[in-house]
C-alpha positions as CSV (number, residue, x, y, z in Angstrom):
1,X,18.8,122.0,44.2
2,X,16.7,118.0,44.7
3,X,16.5,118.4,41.1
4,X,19.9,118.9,40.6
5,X,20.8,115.7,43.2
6,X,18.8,113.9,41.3
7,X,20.0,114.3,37.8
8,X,23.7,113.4,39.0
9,X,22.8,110.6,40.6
10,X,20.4,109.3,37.2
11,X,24.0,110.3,35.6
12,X,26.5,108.1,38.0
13,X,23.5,105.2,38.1
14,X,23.8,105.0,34.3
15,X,27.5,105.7,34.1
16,X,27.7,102.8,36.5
17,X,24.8,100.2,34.6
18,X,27.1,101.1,31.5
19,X,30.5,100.0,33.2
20,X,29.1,96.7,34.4
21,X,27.4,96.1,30.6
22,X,31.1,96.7,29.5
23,X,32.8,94.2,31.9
24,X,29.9,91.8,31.1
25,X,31.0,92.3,27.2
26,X,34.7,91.9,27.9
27,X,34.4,88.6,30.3
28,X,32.0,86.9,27.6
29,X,34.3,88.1,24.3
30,X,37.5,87.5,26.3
31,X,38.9,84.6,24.2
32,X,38.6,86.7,20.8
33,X,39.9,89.8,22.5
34,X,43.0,87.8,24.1
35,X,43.7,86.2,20.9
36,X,44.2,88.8,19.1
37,X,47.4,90.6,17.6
38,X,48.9,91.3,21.3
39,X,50.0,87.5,21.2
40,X,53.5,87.2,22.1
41,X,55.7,84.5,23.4
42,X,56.7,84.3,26.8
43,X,58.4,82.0,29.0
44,X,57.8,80.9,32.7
45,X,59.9,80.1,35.8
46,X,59.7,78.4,38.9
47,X,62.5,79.4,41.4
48,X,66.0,78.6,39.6
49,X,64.1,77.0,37.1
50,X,62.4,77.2,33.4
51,X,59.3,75.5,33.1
52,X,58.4,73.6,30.7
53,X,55.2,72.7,28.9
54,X,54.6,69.9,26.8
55,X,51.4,71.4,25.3
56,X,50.3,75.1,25.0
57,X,53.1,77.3,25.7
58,X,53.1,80.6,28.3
59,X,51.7,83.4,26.6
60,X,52.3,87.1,27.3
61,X,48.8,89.4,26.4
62,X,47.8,93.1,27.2
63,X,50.8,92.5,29.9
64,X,49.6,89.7,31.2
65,X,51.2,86.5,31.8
66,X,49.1,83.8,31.1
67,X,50.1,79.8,31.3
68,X,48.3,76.5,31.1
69,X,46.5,76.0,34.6
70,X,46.9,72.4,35.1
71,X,50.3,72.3,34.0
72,X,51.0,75.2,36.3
73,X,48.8,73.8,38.6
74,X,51.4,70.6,38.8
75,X,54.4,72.7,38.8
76,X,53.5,74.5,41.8
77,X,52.7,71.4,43.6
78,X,48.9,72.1,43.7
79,X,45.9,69.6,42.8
80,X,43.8,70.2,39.8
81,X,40.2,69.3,39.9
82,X,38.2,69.5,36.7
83,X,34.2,69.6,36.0
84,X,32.4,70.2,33.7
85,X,31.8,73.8,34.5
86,X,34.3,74.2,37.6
87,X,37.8,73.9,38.0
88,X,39.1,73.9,41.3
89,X,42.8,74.8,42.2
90,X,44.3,73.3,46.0
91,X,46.9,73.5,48.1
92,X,47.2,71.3,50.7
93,X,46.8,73.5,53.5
94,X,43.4,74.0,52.6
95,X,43.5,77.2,50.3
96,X,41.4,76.8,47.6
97,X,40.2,78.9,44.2
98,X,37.3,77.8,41.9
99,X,37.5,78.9,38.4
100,X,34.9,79.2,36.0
101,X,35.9,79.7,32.1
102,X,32.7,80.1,30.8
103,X,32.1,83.0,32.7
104,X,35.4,84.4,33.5
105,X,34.9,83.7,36.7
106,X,37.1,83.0,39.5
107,X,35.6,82.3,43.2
108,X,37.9,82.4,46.8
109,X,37.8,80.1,49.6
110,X,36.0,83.0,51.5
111,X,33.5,83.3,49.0
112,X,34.4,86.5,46.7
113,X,34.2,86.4,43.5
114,X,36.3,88.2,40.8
115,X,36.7,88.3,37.2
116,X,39.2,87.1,35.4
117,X,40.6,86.5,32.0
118,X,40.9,83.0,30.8
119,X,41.0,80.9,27.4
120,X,41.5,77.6,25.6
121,X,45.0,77.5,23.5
122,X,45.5,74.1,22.0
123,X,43.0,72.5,24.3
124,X,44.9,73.5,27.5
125,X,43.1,76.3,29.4
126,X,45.3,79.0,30.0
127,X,44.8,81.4,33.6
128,X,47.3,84.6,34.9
129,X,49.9,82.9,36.3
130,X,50.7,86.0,38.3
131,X,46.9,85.7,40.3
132,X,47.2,82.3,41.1
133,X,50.7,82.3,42.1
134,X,50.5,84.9,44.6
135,X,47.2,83.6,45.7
136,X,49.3,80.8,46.8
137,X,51.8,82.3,48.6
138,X,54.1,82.5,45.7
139,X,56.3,85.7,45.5
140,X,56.2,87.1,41.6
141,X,58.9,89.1,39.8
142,X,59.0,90.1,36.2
143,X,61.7,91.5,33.9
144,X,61.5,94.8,31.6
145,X,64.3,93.0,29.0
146,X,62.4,89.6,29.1
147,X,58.6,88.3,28.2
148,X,59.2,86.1,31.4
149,X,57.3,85.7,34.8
150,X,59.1,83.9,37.2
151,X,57.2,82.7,40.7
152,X,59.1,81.8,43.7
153,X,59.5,80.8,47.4
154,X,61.9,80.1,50.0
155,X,63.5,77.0,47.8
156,X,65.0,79.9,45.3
157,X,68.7,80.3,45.4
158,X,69.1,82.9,42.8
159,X,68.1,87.1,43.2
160,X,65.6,87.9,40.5
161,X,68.8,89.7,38.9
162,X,70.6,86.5,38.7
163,X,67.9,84.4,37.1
164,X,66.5,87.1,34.5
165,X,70.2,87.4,33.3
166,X,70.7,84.2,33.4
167,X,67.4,82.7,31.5
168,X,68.2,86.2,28.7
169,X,71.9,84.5,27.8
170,X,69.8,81.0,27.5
171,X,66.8,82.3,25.5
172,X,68.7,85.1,23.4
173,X,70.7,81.9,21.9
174,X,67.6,79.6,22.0
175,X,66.0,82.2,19.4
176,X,68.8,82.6,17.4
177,X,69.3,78.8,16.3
178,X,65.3,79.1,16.3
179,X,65.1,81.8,13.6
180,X,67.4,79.6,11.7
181,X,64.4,76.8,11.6
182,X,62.9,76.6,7.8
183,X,58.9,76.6,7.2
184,X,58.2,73.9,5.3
185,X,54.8,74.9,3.1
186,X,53.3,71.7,1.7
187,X,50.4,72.0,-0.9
188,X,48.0,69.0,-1.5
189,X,46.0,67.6,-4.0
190,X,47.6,69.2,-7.4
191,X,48.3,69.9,-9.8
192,X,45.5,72.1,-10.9
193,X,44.6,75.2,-13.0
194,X,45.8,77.5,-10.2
195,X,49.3,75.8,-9.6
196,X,51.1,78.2,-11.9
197,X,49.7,81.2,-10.2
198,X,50.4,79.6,-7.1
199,X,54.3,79.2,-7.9
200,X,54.1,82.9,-9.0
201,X,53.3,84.0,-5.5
202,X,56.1,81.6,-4.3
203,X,58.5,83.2,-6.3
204,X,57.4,87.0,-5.2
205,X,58.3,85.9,-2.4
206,X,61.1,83.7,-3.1
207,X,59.7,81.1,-0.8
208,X,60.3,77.2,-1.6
209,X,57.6,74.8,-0.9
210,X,56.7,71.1,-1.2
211,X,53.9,70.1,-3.3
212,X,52.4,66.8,-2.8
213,X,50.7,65.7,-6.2
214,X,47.7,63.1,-7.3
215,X,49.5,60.8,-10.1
216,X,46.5,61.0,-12.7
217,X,46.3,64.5,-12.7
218,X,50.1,65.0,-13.7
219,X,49.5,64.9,-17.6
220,X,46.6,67.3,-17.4
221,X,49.5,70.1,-16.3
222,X,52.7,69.1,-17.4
223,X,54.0,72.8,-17.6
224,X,53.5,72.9,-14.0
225,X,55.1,70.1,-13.1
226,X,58.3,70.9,-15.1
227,X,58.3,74.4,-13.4
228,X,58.1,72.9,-9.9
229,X,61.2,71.2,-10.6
230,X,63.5,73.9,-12.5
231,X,62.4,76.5,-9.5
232,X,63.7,74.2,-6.9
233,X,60.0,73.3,-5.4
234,X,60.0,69.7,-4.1
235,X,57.4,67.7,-6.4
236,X,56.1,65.0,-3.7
237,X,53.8,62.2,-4.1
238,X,49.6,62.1,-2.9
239,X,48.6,59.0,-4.6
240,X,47.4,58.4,-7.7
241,X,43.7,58.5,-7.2
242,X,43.0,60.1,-3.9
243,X,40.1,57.7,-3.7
244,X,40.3,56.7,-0.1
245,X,39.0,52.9,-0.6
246,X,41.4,52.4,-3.2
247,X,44.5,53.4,-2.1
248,X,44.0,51.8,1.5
249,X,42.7,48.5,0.1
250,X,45.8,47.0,1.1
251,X,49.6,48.0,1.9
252,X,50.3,46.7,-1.9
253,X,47.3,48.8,-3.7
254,X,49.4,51.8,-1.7
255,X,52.8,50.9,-2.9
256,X,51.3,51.1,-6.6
257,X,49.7,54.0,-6.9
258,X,52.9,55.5,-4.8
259,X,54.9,53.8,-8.0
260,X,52.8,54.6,-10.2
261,X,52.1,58.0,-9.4
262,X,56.3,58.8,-9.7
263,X,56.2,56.9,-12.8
264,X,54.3,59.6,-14.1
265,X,56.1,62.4,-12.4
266,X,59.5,60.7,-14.2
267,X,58.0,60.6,-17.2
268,X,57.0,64.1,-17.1
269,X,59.9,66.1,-15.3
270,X,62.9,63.3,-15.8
271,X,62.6,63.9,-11.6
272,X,61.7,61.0,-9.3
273,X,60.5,61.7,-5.6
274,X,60.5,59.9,-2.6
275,X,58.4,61.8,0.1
276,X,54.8,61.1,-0.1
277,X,51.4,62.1,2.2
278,X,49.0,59.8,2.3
279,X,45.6,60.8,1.1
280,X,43.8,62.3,4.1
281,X,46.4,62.0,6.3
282,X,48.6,58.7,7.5
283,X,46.0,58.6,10.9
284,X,44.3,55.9,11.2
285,X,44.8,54.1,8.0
286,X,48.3,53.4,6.8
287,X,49.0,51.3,9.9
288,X,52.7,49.6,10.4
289,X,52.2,47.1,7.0
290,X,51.3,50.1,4.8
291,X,53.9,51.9,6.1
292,X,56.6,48.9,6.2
293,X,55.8,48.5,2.4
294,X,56.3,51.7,1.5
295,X,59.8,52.3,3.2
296,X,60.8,49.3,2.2
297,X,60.6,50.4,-1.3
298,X,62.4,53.7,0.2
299,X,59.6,56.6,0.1
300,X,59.8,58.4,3.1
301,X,56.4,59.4,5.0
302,X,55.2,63.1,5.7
303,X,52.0,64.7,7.7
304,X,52.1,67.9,9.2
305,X,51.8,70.4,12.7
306,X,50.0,73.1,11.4
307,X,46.9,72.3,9.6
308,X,45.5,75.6,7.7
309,X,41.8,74.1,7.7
310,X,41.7,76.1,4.4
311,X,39.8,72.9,3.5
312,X,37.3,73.9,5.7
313,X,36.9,77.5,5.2
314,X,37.2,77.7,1.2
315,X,35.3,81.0,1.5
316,X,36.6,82.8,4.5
317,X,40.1,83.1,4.8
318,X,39.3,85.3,7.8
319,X,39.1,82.3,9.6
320,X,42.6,80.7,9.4
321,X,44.8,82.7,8.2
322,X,45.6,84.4,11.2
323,X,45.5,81.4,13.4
324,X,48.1,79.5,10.8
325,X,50.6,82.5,11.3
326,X,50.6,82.2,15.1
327,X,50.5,78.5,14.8
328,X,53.8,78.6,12.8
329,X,55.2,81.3,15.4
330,X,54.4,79.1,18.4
331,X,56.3,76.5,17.1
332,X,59.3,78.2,15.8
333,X,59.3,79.5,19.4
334,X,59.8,75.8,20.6
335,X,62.6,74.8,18.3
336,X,59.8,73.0,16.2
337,X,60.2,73.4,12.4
338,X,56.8,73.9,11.0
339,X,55.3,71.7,8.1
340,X,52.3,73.3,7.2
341,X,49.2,71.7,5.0
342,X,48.0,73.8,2.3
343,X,46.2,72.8,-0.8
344,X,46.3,73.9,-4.4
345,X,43.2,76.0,-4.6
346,X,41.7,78.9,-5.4
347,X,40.8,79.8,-2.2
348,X,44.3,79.1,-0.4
349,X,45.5,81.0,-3.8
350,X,43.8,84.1,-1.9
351,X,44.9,83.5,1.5
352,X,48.7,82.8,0.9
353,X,50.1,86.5,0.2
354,X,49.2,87.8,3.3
355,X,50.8,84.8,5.1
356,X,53.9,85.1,3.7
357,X,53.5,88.7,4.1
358,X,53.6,88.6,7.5
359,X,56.0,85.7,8.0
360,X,58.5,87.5,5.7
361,X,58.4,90.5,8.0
362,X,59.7,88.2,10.7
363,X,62.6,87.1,9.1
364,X,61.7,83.5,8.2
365,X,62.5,81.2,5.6
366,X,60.4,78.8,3.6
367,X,61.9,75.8,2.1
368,X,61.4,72.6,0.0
369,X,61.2,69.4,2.1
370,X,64.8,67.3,1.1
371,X,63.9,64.2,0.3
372,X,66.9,63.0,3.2
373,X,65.2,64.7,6.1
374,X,63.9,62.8,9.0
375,X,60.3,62.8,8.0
376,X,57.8,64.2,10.2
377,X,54.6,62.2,10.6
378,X,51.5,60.9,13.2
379,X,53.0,57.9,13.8
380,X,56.1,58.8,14.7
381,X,58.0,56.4,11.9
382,X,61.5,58.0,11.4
383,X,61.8,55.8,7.9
């Protein structure tokens, strides 16, 4: 019969070593297990209100609300202390709750400790809004017809019937104009052997994109070029050397290879263009003469909010492709149109099927910069 005792309790000892290995594996993997594929967007409010993030957005996971901590820190009229390892939530009464993101961690006033689920989304960390509201004080309701969380005290006017229906009217239209929203898909740095295989993909899925080219490479691929234009692609303009030194020598030596790069576009297609990406990005070079030079001679300047790193990870498309698609999602879900930077390679060549794939599922559509739009760019220059 001992022997009997014993082997159950061996059995619920190693049952139980098992279950805290487990929760040690979650806590330390969280981030990657979080970010992926049960990513939605959701929306928070505070009382009879929406709130609004300027950064990283709510986020609703494995039914979870989760929301930037210092910006819900803020909202909810608590301080936010940051260390290196620690962040510290207070009210002022005196209640307090230490977080630790490394560990997935979270500490009381009274001492306990639990573990809890937090991550970094666009450098914002991002905590269960439902934890630390109630921990608070803060009442918490939820709706089965809405990705919303909505925190409350005795300030709220409005039954949680009243606001859900309310905010559903709102958001319901706010998606509909927001589904409307083109993708702008921008490839640098062609033309190149792989442009014409590129354009095919564009055309399976009868996506338009923007294609910023380097001036001297234009006569190497003139079929391309012509094919950009008949399909209704936007040809745009990358220089005409992409050699960093020379084209930011001076706000003139960028005007010329600008001019000198459509010249040969022009002579090519019988097209001119006047949307153009600096080489490497506008940030920190082409300061306010470059860019008074080159609006003055009427191009229009254009960066990007979604950068694909496919630059970076040539040989692992594993490691962006995902991210760009729920990059492009997030912003769409702001009103935000999306310019995305591509470039025309083999690699990207790889990758971009199974991002317009799954962008095409949701209804979206991908179209050619007009060389009229309000240009989008890191300085903020609406020329």
């Amino acid at each position: 019969m001992n022997s009997i005792k014993n082997v159950q309790k061996t059995i619920i000892t190693s049952s139980f070593v098992l279950l805290l290995v487990l929760i040690a594996t979650l806590a330390l993997h969280a981030e990657p297990l979080l970010a992926a594929g049960k990513q939605s967007a959701a929306y928070a409010g505070l009382n009879d209100k929406r709130l609004q993030f300027p950064d990283a957005q709510p986020e609703l996971l494995d039914n979870t609300f989760f929301v930037p901590a210092r910006d819900f820190a803020e909202a909810l009229q608590l301080r936010f202390n940051a260390s290196k390892e620690r962040i510290r939530i207070s009210s002022n009464s005196g209640n307090a709750i230490d977080l630790y993101p490394q560990d997935n961690l979270a500490v009381k006033a009274n001492g306990d400790s639990l573990p809890m689920w937090m991550f970094v989304r666009d450098g914002r960390l991002m905590v269960p809004a439902a934890y630390i509201a109630r921990y608070f004080g803060y009442e918490v309701g939820e709706n089965d017809k809405l990705p919303m969380i909505r925190v409350k005290n005795k300030d709220a006017r409005l039954d949680d019937e009243q606001f859900f229906t309310r905010e559903k009217k709102v958001i319901d239209q706010e998606r509909k104009t927001a589904d409307l929203l083109p993708i702008y898909l921008t490839f640098d740095d062609g033309p190149t052997a792989n442009t014409m295989k590129l354009l095919d993909v564009l055309d399976k899925y009868d996506a338009k994109a923007t294609l910023f080219m380097v001036g001297n490479r234009m006569a190497d691929y003139p079929d391309a070029l012509k094919r950009i234009v008949k399909d209704g692609h936007q040809a745009g303009l990358h220089s005409l050397t992409h050699v960093k030194d020379k084209f930011y020598h001076s706000p003139q030596t960028a005007l010329k290879e600008m001019n000198d790069a459509n010249s040969n576009l022009k002579k090519i297609t019988g097209a001119e263009s006047t949307i153009i990406r600096t080489p490497y990005g506008s940030k920190p070079y082409f300061t306010k003469s470059y860019r008074d030079a080159t609006a003055k001679a009427g191009y229009h300047l254009w960066d990007w909010n979604v950068d694909s790193l496919d630059w970076k990870y040539k040989e692992n498309k594993s490691k962006w492709v995902a991210q760009v698609v729920q990059d492009i999602k997030r912003l769409k879900g702001k009103g935000v149109v999306p310019v995305v930077l591509m470039h025309d390679q083999k690699a990207t060549l790889g990758a971009l099927p199974q991002i317009l794939e799954a962008l095409t599922k949701e209804g979206f559509t991908f179209k050619a910069i007009e060389q009229d739009r309000a240009p989008l760019n890191f300085w903020e220059d609406k020329r």
